[in-house]
VOPALUM-425371 format. One record per residue (C-alpha): residue number from 0; residue in three letters; x, y, z. Coordinates in pm, whole numbers, plus 50000, padded with zeros to 5 digits. Example, Ala and Ser with C-alpha at 12.3 -4.5 7.8 and 13.67 -1.06 7.14 Angstrom:
ATOM    nr   rest    east   north      up
ATOM     0    ala   51230   49550   50780
ATOM     1    ser   51367   49894   50714
END
This chain:
ATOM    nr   rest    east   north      up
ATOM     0    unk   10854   96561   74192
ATOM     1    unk   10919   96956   74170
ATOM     2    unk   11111   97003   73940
ATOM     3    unk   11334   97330   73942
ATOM     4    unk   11619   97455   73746
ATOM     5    unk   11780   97808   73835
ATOM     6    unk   12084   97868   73597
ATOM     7    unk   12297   98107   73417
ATOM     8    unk   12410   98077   72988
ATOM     9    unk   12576   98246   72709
ATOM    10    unk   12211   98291   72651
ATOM    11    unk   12196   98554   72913
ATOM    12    unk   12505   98640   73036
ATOM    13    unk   12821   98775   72922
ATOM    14    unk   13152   98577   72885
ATOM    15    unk   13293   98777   73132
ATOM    16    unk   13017   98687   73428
ATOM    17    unk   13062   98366   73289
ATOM    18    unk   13432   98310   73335
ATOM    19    unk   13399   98436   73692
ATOM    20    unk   13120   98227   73788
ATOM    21    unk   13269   97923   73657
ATOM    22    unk   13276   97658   73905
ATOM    23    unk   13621   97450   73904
ATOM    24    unk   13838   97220   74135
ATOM    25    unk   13578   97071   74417
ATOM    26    unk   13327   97381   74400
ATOM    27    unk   13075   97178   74141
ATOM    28    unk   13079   96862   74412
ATOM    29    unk   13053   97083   74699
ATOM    30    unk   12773   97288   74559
ATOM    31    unk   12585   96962   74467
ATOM    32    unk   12586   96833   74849
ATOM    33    unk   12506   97158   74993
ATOM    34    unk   12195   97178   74759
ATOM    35    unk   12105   96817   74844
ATOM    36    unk   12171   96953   75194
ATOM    37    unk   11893   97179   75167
ATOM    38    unk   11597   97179   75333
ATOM    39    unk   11399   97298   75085
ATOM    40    unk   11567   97074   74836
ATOM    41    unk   11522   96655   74792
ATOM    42    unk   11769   96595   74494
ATOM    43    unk   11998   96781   74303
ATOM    44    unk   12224   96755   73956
ATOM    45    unk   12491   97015   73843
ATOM    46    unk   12514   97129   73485
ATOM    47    unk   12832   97243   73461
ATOM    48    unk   12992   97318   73105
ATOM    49    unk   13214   97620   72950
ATOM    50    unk   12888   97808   72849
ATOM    51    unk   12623   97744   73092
ATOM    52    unk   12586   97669   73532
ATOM    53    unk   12251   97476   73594
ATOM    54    unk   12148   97368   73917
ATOM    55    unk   11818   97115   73885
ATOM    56    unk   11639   97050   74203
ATOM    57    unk   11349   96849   74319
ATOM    58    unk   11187   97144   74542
ATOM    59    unk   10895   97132   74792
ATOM    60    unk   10805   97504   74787
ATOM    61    unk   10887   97709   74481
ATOM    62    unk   10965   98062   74601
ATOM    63    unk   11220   97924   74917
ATOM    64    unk   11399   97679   74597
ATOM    65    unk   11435   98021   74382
ATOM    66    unk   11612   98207   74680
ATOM    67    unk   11833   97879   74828
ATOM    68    unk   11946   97725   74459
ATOM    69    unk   11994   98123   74380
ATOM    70    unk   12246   98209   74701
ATOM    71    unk   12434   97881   74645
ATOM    72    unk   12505   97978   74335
ATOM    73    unk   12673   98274   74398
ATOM    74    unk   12819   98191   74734
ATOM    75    unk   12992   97889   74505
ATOM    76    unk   13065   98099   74227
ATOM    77    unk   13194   98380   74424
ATOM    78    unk   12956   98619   74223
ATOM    79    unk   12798   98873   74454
ATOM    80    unk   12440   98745   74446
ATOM    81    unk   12345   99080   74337
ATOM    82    unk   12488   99083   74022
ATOM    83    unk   12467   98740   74026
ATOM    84    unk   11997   98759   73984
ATOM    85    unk   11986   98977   73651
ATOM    86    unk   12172   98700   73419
ATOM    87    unk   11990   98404   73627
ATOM    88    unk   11696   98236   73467
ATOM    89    unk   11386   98027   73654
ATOM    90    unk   11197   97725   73468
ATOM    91    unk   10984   97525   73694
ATOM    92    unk   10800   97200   73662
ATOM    93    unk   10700   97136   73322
ATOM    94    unk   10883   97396   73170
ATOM    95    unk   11235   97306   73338
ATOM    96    unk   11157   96981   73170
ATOM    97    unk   11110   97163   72854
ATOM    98    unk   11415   97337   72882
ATOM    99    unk   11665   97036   72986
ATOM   100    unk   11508   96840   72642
ATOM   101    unk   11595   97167   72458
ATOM   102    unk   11948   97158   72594
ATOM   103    unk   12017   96769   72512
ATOM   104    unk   11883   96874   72169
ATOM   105    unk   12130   97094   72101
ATOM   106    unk   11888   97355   72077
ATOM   107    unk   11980   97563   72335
ATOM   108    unk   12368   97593   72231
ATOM   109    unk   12604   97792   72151
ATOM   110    unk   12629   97624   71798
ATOM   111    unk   12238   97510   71743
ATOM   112    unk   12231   97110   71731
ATOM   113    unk   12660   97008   71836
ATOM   114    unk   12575   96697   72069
ATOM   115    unk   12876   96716   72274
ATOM   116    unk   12592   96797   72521
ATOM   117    unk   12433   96439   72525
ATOM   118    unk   12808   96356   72674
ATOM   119    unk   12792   96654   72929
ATOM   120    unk   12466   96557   73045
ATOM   121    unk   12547   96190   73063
ATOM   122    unk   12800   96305   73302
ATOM   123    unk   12663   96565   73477
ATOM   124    unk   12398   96262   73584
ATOM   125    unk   12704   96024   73687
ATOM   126    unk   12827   96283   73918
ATOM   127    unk   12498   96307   74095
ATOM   128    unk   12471   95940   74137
ATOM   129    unk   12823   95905   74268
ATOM   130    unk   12798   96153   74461
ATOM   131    unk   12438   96058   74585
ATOM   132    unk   12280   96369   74513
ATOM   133    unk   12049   96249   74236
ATOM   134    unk   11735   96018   74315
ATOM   135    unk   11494   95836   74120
ATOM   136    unk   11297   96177   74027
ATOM   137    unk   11614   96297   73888
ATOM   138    unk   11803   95984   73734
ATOM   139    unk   11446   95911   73547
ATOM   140    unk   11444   96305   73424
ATOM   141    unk   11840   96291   73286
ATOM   142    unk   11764   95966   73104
ATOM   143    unk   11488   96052   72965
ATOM   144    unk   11628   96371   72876
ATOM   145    unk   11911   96165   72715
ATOM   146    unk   11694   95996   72514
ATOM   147    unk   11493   96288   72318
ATOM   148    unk   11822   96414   72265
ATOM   149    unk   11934   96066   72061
ATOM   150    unk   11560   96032   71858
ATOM   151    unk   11628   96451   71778
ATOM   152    unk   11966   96337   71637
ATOM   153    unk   11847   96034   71504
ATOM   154    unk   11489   96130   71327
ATOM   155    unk   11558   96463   71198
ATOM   156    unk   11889   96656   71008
ATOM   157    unk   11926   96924   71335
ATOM   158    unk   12280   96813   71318
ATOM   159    unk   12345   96807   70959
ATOM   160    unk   12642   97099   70957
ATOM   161    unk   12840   96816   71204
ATOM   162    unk   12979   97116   71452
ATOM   163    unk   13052   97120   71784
ATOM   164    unk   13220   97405   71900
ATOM   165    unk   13571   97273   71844
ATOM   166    unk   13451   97271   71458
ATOM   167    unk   13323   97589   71464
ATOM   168    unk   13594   97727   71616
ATOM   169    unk   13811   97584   71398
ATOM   170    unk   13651   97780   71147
ATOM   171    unk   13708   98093   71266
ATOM   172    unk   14059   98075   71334
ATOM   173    unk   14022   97906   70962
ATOM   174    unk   13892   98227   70828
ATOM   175    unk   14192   98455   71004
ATOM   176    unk   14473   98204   70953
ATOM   177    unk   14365   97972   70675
ATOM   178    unk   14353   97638   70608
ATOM   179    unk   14409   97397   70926
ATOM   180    unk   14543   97121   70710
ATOM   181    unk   14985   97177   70705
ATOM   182    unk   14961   97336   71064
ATOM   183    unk   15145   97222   71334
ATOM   184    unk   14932   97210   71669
ATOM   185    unk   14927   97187   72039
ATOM   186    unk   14678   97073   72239
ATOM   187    unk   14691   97198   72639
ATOM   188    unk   14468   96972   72821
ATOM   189    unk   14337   96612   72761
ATOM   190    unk   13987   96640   72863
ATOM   191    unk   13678   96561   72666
ATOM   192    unk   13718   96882   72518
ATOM   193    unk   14077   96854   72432
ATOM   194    unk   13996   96510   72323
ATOM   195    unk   13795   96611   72060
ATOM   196    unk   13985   96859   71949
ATOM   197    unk   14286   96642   71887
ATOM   198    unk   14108   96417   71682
ATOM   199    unk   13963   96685   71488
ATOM   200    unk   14272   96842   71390
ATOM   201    unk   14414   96486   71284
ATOM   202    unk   14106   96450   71036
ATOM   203    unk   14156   96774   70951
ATOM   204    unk   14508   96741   70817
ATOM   205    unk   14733   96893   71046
ATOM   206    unk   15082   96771   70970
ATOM   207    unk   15226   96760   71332
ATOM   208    unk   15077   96785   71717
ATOM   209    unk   15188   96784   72044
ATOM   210    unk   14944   96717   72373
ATOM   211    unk   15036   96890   72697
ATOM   212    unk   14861   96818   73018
ATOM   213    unk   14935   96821   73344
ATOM   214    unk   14890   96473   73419
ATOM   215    unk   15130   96313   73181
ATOM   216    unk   14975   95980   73151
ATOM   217    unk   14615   96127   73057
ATOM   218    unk   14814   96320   72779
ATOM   219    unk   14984   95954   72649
ATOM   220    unk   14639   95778   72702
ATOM   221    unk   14501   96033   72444
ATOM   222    unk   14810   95978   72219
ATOM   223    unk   14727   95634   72178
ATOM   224    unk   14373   95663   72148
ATOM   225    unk   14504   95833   71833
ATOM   226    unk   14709   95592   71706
ATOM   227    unk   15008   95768   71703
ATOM   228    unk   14920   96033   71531
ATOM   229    unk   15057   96283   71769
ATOM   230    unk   15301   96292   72082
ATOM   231    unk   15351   96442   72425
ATOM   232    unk   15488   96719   72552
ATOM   233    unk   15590   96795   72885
ATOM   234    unk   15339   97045   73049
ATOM   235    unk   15639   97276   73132
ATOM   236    unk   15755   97345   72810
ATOM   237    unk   15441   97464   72648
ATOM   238    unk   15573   97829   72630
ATOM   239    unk   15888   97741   72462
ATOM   240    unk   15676   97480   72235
ATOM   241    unk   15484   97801   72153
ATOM   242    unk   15706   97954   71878
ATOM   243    unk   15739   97592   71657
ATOM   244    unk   15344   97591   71664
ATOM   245    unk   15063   97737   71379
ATOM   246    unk   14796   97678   71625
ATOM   247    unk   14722   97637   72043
ATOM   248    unk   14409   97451   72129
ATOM   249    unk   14354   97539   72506
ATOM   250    unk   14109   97370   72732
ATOM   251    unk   14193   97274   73090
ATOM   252    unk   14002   97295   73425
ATOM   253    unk   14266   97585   73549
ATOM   254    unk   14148   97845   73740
ATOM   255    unk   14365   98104   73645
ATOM   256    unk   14514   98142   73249
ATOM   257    unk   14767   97917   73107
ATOM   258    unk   14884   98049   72861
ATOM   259    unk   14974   98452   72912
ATOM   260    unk   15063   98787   72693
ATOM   261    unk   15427   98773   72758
ATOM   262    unk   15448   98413   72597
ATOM   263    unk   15263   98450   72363
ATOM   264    unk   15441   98762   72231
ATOM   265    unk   15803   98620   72348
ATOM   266    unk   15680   98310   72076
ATOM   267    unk   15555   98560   71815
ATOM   268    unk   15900   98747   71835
ATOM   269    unk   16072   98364   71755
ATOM   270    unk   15827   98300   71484
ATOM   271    unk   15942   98718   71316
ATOM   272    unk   16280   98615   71342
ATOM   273    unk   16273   98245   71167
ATOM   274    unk   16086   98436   70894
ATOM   275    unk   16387   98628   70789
ATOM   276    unk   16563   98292   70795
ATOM   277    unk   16300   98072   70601
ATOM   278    unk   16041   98056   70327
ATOM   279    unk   15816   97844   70586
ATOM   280    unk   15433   97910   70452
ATOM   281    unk   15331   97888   70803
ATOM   282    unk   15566   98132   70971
ATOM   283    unk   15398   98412   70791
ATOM   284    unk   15085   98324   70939
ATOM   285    unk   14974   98464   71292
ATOM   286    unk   14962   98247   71540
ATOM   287    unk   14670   98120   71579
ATOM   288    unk   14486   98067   71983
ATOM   289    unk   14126   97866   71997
ATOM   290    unk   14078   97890   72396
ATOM   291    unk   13777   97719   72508
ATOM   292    unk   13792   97691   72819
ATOM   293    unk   13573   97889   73094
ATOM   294    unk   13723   98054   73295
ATOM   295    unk   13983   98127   72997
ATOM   296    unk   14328   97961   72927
ATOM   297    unk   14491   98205   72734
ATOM   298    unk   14535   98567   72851
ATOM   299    unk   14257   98784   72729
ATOM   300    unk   14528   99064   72595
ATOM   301    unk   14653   98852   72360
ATOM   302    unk   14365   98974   72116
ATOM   303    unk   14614   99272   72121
ATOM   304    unk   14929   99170   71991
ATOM   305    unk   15001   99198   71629
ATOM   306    unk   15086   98852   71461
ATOM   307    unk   14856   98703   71691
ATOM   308    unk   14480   98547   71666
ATOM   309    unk   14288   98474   71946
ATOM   310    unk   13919   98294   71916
ATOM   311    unk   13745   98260   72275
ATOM   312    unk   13431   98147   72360
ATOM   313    unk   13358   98539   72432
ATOM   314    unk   13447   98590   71993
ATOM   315    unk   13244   98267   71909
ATOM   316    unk   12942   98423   72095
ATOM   317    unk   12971   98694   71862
ATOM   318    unk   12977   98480   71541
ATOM   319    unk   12663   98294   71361
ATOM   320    unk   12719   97964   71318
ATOM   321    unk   12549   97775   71008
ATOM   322    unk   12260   97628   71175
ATOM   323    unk   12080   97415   71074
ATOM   324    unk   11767   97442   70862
ATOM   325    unk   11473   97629   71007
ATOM   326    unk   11212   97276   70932
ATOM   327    unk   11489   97076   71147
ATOM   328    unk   11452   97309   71431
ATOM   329    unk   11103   97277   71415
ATOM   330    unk   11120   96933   71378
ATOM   331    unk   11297   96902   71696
ATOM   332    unk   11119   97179   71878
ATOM   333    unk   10801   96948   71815
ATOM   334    unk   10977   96644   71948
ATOM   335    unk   11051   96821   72249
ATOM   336    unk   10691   96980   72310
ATOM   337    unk   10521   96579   72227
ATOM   338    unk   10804   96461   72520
ATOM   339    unk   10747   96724   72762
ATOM   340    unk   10386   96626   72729
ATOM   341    unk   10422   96282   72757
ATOM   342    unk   10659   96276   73054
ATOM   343    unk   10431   96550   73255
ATOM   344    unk   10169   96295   73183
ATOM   345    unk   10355   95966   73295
ATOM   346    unk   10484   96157   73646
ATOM   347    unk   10127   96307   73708
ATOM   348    unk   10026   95967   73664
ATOM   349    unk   10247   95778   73868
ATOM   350    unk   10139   96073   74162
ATOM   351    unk   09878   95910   74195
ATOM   352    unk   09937   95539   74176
ATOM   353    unk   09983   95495   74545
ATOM   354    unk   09632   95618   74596
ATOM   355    unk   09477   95389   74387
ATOM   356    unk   09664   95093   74571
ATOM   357    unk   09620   95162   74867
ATOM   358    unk   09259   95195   74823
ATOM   359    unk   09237   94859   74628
ATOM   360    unk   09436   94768   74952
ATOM   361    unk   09166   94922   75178
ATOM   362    unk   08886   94693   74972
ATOM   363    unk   09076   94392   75032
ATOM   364    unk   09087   94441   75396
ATOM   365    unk   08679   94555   75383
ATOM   366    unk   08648   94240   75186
ATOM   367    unk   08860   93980   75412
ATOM   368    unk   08686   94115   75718
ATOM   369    unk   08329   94073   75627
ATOM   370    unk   08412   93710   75471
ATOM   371    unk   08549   93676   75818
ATOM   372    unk   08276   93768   76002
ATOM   373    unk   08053   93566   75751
ATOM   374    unk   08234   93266   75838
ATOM   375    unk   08224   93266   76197
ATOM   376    unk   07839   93379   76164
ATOM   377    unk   07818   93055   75930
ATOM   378    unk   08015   92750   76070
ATOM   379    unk   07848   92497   75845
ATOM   380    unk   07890   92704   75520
ATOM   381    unk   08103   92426   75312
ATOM   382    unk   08458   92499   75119
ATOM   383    unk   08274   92518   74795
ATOM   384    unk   08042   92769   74860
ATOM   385    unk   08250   92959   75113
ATOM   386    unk   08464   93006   74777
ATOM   387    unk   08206   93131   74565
ATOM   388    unk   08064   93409   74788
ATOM   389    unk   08447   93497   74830
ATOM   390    unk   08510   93511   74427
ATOM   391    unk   08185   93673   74400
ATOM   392    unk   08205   94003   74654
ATOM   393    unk   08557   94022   74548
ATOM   394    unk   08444   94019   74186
ATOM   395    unk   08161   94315   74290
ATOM   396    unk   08406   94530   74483
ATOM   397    unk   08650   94497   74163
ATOM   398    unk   08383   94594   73895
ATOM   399    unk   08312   94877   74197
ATOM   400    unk   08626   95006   74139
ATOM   401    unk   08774   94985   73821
ATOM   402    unk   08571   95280   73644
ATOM   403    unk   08708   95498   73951
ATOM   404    unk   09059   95407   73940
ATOM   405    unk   09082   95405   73537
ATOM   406    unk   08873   95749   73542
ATOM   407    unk   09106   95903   73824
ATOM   408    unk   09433   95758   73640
ATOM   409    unk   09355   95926   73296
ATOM   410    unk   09258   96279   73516
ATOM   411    unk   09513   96292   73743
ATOM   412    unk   09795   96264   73368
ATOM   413    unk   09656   96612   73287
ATOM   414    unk   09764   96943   73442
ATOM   415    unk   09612   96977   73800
ATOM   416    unk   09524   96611   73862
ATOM   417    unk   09670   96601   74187
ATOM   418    unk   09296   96734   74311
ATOM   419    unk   09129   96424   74216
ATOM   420    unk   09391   96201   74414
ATOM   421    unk   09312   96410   74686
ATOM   422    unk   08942   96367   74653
ATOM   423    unk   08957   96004   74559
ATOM   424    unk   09192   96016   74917
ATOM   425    unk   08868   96225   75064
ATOM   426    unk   08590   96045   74935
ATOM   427    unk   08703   95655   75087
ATOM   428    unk   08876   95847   75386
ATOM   429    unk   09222   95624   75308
ATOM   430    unk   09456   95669   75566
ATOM   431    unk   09788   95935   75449
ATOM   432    unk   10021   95701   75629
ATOM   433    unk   09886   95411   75394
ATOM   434    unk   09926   95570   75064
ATOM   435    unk   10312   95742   75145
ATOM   436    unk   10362   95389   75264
ATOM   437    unk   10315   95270   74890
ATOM   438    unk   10494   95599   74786
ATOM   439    unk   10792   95611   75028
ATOM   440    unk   10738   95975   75097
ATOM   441    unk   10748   96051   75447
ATOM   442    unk   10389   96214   75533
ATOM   443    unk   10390   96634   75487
ATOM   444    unk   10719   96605   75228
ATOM   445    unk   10485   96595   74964
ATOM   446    unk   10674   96779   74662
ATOM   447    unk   10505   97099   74531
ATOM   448    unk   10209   97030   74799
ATOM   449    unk   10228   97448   74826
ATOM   450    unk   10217   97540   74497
ATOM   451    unk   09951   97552   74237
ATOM   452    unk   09923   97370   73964
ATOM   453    unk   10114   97491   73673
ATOM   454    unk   10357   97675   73917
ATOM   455    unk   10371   98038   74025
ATOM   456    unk   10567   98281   73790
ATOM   457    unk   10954   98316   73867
ATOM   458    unk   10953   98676   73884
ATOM   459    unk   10702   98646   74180
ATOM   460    unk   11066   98474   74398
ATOM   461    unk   11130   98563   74735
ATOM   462    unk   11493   98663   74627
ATOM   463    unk   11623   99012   74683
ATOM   464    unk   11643   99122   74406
ATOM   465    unk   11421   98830   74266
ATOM   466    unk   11531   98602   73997
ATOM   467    unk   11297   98651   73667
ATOM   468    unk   11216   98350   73480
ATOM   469    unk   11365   98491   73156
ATOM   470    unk   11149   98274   72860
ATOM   471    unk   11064   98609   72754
ATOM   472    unk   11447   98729   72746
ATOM   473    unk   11553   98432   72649
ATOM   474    unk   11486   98316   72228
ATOM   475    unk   11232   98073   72175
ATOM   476    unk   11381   97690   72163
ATOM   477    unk   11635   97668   71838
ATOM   478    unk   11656   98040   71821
ATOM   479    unk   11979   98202   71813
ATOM   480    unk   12120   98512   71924
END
């Protein structure tokens, strides 16, 4: 396996690209079959959240990957590719292993350590496989990278401060409106997202809250998942429900904004007017927006109006989360190094496995054939010792081979080894169809046969203008920017 991940992040590019490139409706399934569709390309799997578009791809030439997994992305995204290449980065092979651990670790996000992504990779995985996109190279990648992300969470404190971004942005509209508990809510949407949300507001105290969604019954599923500790409203009537609100929660898979300037300022008006009428605490308070979706729910001029406060993913780029201690990012930045290792080790390994069988195939054919030949050379040779010269050559050609095989094993687990399958392949002159036979690669699809070992820089992509692998751009793993 290849592996190859070309992508875009809050990491390196703004909200704005961001919001346009966001893939919505059937564009994410679409992209995935016309990347599996590739012929460059053997399996693929879509990351696809409000602050990053990864495509991961098992490749068989590097610099053909770059430029295909590059144009779909902006003939999906509907980002010229142009401006698409200077916010794209490259990782390839081992270190688009090390990045997707960094990602499931939380250390790559936009608050350092949430694990909502565990839950976006899970699915990004189930998507492939339903959609048939992912194969075993990439289905053993995800859950492996699923499981480094549970022993980061599990063996060290990276997420001690408990955020995910519905916390932290919580806490900024916290810091411009006050206190959440007492507020009244809405939630627009009853995704994953809006999910959480919902449930964070109830633990944090809010003292009513309505769910809108467009699909009523996914907005009354989520009202009993809460126990009743909020009701429906009718999607329709969210800009009337507006002006009896403290605070909007927005997150839906729209693709154009929800939630615009006139109705928010048309609620803000209602909200002026009741406070002539009534003491209410929270009337004096703006009204508060936390839009999280990508591309945005709630019109972007909002931020203008006076008695209003909007927090976007564009304003939570801006803040600094409280991460979590610099020894639990290293912590975790070690665990990801020690798995990256390990896994290059166990695929370089299993490279070469067919090899080795099908040469301990090829001796057992040598070894049947010349016990053959014995036989019919020597009629009168009885059972008993017809069975000892048998135990005994196989027994030779086993002790034969075994130093070999173990030796070759344990080289081909480090960088490179694929040159001493090849030799071991040269050396006993094994047949190619034998050994893809054991592998179930068809002969001349061999991934990465093309490129050397360690990979060829990103910045060296066929692509016009060519995609730069951006570690250098981007901060080290746990950094934040």
């Amino acid at each position: 396996m290849s592996l190859l991940v070309v992508g875009l992040s809050h990491r390196t590019a703004p909200v704005g690209v961001l919001e346009r490139a966001a893939l919505t409706g059937l564009a994410p399934t679409r992209l995935l079959h016309d990347a599996a569709a590739s012929a460059t390309v053997g399996e693929a799997a879509l990351v696809n959240t409000c602050n990053r578009i990864e495509l991961y791809a098992d490749v068989d030439k590097f610099h053909a990957g770059v430029a295909e997994l590059s144009q779909l992305l902006a003939g999906h995204s509907g980002v010229d590719l142009d401006e698409l290449t200077p916010h794209l980065y490259v990782h390839y092979e081992d270190r688009a292993v090390h990045h997707l651990f960094s990602v499931a670790c939380g250390l790559d996000s936009m608050v350092v350590g949430e694990g909502q992504i565990l839950g976006q990779l899970r699915d990004a995985l189930a998507k492939a496989q339903e959609e048939h996109t992912a194969g075993r190279g990439l289905n053993e990648l995800f859950q492996q990278a699923l499981r480094v992300g549970k022993r980061a969470h599990s063996e060290t404190g990276i997420d001690k401060a408990g955020q995910s971004l519905v916390t932290f942005g919580l806490e900024q509209v916290a810091a411009g409106a006050g206190p959440i508990a007492g507020k009244r809510a809405l939630v627009v949407g009853a995704g994953s997202m809006s999910s959480l949300a919902a449930a964070t507001l109830v633990r944090s105290g809010v003292t009513d809250l309505l769910i809108a969604n467009r699909t009523p019954a996914r907005a009354e599923r989520l009202v009993e998942i809460l126990g009743g500790a909020a009701r429906t409203l009718d999607f329709a009537k969210v800009p009337q429900a507006l002006a009896d609100v403290d605070l909007v929660i927005s997150c839906t898979g729209a693709a154009g904004t929800v939630i615009d300037a006139a109705e928010a300022a048309a609620a803000i008006a209602v909200r002026r007017a009741s406070r002539e009428n009534t003491a209410a605490r929270s009337a004096a308070s703006p009204l508060a927006f936390l839009d999280l979706a990508m591309p945005r729910d709630v019109d972007h001029a909002v931020h203008g109006l006076a008695g209003a406060l909007l927090v976007d993913l564009e304003s939570l780029s801006h803040a600094h989360a409280a991460t979590p201690g610099a020894g639990d990012v290293d912590a975790v930045s070690t665990i990801v190094a020690d798995e990256v290792t390990a896994f290059g080790q166990a695929q370089r390994a299993a490279r070469i496995a067919p090899t080795v069988v099908a040469l301990r195939a090829m001796a057992s054919e040598v070894v049947s054939s010349e016990l053959a030949r014995l036989t019919s050379r020597l009629p009168d040779l009885d059972e008993r010792s017809s069975a000892e010269i048998s135990q005994t050559v196989r027994r030779v050609v086993d002790k034969l081979l075994h130093a070999p095989t173990v030796k070759v094993k344990q080289l081909a687990a480090e960088p490179g080894g694929a040159s001493y399958a090849e030799a071991l392949r040269e050396l006993f002159d094994l047949d190619p169809a034998a050994v893809h036979a054991v592998s179930g690669t068809p002969i001349g699809a061999q991934a990465g046969s093309s490129i050397p070992p360690g990979g060829i820089p990103a910045a060296q992509a066929a692509v016009p203008p060519a995609p730069t692998d951006r570690a250098a751009a981007v901060p080290p793993a746990g950094a934040t920017r």
